[in-house]
N, C-alpha and C positions, 0 to 999 in steps of 0.2 A: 380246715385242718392244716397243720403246720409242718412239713415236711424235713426232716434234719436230721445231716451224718457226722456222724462225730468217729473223725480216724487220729488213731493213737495206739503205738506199741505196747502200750501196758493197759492192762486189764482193767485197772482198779481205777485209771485214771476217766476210763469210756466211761464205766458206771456213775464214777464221782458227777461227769458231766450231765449225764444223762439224768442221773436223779434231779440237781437243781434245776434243768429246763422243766422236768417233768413238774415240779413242785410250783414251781413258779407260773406255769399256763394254767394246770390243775386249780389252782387255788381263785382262779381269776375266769373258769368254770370251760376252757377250750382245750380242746384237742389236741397232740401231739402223734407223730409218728416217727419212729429213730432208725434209721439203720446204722450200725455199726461196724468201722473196717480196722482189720490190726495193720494196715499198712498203705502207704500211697498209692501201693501196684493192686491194692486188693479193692480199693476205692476206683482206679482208674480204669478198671477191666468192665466197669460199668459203658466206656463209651459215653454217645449221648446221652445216654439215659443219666448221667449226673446234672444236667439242666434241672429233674422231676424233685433238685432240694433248692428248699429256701435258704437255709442256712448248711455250711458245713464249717465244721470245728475243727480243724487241723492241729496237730501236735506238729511243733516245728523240727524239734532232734527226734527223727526215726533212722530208724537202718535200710539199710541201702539207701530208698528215695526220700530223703528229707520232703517235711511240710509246705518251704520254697518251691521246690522242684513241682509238688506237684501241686502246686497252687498254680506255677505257671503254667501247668499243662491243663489245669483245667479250667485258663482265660481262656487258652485257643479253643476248647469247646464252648466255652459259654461266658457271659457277663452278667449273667441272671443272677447269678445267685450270691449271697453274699458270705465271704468269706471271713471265719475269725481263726487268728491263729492265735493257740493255746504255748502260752513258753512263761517260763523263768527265766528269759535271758532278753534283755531290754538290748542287745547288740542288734536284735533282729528286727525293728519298729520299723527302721529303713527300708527293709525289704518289704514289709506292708505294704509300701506305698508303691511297688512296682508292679504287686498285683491286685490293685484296687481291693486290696484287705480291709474290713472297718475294725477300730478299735473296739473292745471289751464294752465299754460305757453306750458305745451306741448300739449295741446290738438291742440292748434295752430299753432302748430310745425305739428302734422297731417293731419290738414285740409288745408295746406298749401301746401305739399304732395299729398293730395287725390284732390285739385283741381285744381292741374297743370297739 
């Protein structure tokens, strides 16, 4: 099973996510499991315990703690896991790479991996 948090301010955008993983392992006959947070600070109150994802989905413009922010706090718990940040705004691809963020295209590249 495949462990994955998808935090993002807006509602419809969690779901949006959440359906296409869900469709996409679904279809290919594995398991998923979602947790969902409206906020950095709401994802980050987990502590250690955000090691227990394989993947987390960050929306990068949230309020108060931007997707950055707490991307970076969540190197200093862990390397584990691999992080994609969710944006319309290609100013931020930079910052990707300060916390070992992978792009969109590979994440697919892993779940393609992890489900064969």
């Amino acid at each position: 099973m495949l462990f994955v948090a998808i935090c993002d301010d807006e509602n419809y955008f969690c779901s949006r996510e959440q359906k296409l993983i869900l469709e996409y392992l679904s279809q290919r006959g594995h398991k998923v499991k979602f947790d969902l947070y409206a906020s950095g600070e709401e994802l980050l109150k987990q502590g250690a315990k955000v090691v227990q994802y394989d993947i987390i989905f960050l929306d990068v413009n949230m309020d108060k703690l931007d997707g950055i922010e707490t991307a970076q706090r969540i190197r200093k718990i862990s390397h584990r896991n691999f992080i994609v940040f969710v944006t319309a705004f290609v100013q931020y691809a930079v910052c990707g790479y300060e916390v070992d963020a992978i792009r969109f295209p590979e994440i697919f590249s892993f779940l393609v991996t992890f489900t064969s």
